[in-house]
N, C-alpha and C positions, 0 to 999 in steps of 0.2 A: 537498551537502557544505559543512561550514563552511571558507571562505576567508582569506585575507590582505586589509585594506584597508590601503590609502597612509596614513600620517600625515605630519603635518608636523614634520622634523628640526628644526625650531624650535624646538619644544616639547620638547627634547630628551628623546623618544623613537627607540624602534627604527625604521625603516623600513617595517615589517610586524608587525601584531598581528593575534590572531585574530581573526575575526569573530564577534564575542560579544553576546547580545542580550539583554534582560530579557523576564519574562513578560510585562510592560504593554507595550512595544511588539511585542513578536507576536502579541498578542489582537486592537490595533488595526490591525495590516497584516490579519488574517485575515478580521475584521471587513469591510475593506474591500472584499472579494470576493466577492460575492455568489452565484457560482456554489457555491467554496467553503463557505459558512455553508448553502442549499442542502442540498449534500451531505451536511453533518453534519447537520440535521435527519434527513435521509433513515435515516444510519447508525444515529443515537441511535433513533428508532421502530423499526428493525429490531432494533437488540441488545433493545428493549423488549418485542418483540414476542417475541424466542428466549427472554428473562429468565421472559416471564410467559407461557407457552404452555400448563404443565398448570392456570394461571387460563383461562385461554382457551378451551383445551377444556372443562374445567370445566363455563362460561359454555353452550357451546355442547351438553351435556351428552355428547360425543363419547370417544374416546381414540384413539390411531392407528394399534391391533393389532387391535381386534374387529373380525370380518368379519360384511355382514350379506347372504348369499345370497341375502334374498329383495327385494334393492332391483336385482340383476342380474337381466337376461335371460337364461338357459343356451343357450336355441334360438337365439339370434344370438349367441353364443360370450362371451357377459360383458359386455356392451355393458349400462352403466346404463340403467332406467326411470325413465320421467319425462321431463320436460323441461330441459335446458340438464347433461343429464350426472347428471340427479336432484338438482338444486337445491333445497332447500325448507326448513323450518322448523328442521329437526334437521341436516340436512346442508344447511353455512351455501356449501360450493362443489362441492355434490355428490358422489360416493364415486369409490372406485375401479372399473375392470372389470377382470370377475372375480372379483374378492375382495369386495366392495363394502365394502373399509376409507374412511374418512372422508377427505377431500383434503384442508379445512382442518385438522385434527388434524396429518396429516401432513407438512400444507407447512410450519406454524408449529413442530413437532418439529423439521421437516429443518433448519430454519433456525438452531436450537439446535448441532446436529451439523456443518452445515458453519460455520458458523461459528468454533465452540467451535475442530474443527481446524484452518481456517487461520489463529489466533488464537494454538493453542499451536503448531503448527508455526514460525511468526514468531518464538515466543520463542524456542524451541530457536537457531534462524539465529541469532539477535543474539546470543543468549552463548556459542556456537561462535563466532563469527565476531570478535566482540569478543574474547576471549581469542586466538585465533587470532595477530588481525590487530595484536596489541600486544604478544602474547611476540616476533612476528614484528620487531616491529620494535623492541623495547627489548632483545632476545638479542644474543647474540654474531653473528657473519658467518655462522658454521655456519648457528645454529639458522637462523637468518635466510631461508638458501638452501635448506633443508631443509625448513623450514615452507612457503616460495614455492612451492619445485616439485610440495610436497604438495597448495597450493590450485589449485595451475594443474590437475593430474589430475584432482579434484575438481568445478572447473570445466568442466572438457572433458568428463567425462560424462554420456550423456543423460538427463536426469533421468525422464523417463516409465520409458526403458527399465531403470534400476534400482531404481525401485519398481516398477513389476511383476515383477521378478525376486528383490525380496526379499519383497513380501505374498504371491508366492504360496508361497514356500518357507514361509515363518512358521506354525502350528499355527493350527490355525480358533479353539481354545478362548483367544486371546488376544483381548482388547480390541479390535476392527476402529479404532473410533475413537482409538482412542491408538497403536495401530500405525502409521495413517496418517499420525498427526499426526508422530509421531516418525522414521520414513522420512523424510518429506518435508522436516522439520527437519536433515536428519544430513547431508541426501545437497546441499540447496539452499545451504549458508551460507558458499559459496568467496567469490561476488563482493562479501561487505560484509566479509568479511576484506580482500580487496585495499583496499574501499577506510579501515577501520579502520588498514591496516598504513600507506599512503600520508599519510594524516591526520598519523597518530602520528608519523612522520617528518619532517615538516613542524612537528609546533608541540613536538618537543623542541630542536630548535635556536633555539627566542624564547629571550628574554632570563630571562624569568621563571623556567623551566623551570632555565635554567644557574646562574639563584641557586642555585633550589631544592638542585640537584646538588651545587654548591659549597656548599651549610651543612650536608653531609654525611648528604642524607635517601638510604634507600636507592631502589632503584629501583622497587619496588610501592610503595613509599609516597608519591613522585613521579608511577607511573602512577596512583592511586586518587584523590591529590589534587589533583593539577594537571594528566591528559592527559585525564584522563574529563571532566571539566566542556566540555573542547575537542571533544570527541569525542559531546557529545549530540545537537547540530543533524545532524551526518550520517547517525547510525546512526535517529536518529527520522523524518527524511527516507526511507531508503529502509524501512527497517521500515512505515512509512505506503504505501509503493507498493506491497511486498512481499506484504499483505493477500489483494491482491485477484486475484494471482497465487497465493496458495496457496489461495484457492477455489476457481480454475475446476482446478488442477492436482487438487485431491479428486472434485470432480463428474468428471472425465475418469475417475480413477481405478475411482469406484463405474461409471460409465457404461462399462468395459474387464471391470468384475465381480471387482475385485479389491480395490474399496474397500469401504466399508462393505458390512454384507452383509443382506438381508432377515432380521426382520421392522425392524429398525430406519432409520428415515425416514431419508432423506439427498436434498435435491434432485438432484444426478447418478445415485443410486440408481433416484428416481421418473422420470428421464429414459430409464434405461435400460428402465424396463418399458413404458414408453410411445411408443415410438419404431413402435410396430405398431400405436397406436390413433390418431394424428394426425388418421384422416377418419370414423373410429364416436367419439370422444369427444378431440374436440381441445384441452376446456379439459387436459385432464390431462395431454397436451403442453405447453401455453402456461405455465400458471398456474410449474409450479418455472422451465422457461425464463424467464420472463420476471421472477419474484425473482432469479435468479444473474444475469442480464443489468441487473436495477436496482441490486442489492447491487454487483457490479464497476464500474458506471460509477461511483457513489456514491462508492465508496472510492478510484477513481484520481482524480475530480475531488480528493478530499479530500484526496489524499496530495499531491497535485500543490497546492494550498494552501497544504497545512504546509511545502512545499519553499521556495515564495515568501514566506512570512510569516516562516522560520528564515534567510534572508536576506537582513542589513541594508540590502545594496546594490540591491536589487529595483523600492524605491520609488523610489530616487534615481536607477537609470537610467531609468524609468521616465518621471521630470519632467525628465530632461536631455534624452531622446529627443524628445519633447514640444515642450519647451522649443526643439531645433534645429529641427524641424519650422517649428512656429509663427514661429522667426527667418526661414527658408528663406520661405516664404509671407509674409511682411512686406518681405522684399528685393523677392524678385522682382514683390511688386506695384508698391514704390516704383519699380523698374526700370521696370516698365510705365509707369507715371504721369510719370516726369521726365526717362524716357530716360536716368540715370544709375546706375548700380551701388554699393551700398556695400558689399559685404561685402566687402570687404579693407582691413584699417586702414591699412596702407602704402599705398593707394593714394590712400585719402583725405588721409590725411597729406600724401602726394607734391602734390596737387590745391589741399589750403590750403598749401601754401609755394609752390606757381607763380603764385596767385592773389593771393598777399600784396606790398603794394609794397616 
């Protein structure tokens, strides 16, 4: 969340402005981080990979509906032939059992699908929650208290348990993917209203804002041009964490049998048909686990980045903290070495006027 830093009343300024930053210095704080920059390689080869998947297949001559019976075993109940799950030429990570559909086909599909959803699920959150958390807080006292107690409800319930109470009501013949995404989006975007509403509250009271008021602009035109520019660093901060929580929330979904539905890929999908082959064909367990396990670390380290780069103050406490540190361990060695202390200026001061004739 974007903040208040100190200024100096000297410069006769307010007290507190917002904490507001240019794209060139948050490319170079993000830069700085190497876990973060990391990450986003990670994220970008993934969205490349969902981008260009029927190139992919293509490439590999595959798709990730054709089933090929004769690359399964029937007498050991669908367990691929071959070696490593039937690894080879044509199937680049071996098929399915059972069905012997293509694993890479369908991991680089699913990738497409879970993604895609918690991508628009996220945006659903932010423009609920934005609009929410800013009529909330530019309305009257009503709206205000009405909106509140609405998001508080909202927040309070569990979000697993009313998406599965509304996918399974919902008609089969609707979009599973867009179902999900939009559940998920409707039911999840209480807590960036709170904190849109909190935000909003805070930086109509600067000074800027009371120009604004005072040369008679109304109040969307007020929130559109001068609360939203305040309001970016927050909402792109948790929207960035938000991610990677709305994918493992899809994969639970398809993994409960209520999310996406067969024949279409989804890694929680393929987790759920797999969860009985872990010791006849383990890649087919590992291989979506271990994309949803890379994709989520990827996007919290990354979200966790943009939080630190969208905050000006980040680096500065950083070298203040540093900065005490490095003092602390320079004292105390001189301490060690002359058997005197200096980290108190009054004391040293006190030291040269008893010393002085």
């Amino acid at each position: 969340m974007s903040e208040t830093l100190p200024v100096s009343r000297a410069a006769g300024t307010d007290a507190s402005v917002p904490a507001v930053s240019g794209a060139r210095p948050f490319w170079r704080r993000l830069r700085a981080q190497r876990a973060a920059l990391v990450a986003a390689v990670v994220v970008a080869l993934l969205v490349l990979v969902a981008l260009a998947a029927p190139l992919l297949t293509a490439l590999e001559g595959q798709d990730p509906t054709t089933y090929h019976p004769a690359l399964v075993d029937s007498a050991r109940g669908g367990v691929p032939t071959g070696p490593l799950g039937g690894v080879s030429g044509d199937h680049w990570l071996g098929v399915e059992p059972q069905t012997g559909r293509d694993l890479f086909a369908r991991l680089v599909y699913g990738a497409r699908v879970s993604l895609g959803v918690a991508l628009a699920a996220t945006v659903v959150q932010v423009a609920v929650g934005v609009t929410v958390g800013v009529t909330a807080a530019l309305g009257g006292r009503w709206v205000d208290q009405l909106l509140s107690r609405f998001t508080d409800i909202v927040v309070a319930l569990p979000l697993m348990i009313m998406a599965l109470a509304l996918l399974a009501i919902v008609p089969a013949s609707f979009p599973r993917p867009v179902l999900v995404a939009l559940v998920v989006g409707l039911i999840g975007w209480g807590n960036i209203a709170r904190i849109v509403r909190a935000q909003t509250l805070t930086l109509k009271e600067l000074d800027y804002v009371l120009a604004a008021r005072l040369s008679g602009w109304s109040t969307w035109r007020i929130a559109r041009r001068e609360l939203l520019p305040g309001l970016a660093a927050p909402v792109i901060t948790y929207a960035a964490l938000l991610v990677p929580t709305n994918i493992t929330v899809e994969a639970a979904l398809s993994f409960l049998g209520v999310g996406v539905k067969p024949p279409t890929p989804s890694w929680g999908q393929m987790l759920t048909s797999a969860d009985v082959w872990y010791q006849a064909a383990p890649q087919y367990l590992l291989l979506p686990a271990g994309a949803l396990f890379v994709t989520v670390l990827a996007l919290t380290v990354l979200g966790d980045g943009v939080r630190t780069a969208l905050d000006p103050r980040a680096a500065s406490r950083l070298r203040v903290g540093t900065g005490r540190r490095g003092e602390s361990r320079a004292v105390a060695g001189d301490t060690g070495r002359g058997g005197e202390s200096r980290t108190g200026s009054g004391q040293t001061s006190e030291a040269t006027g008893a010393g002085a004739p």
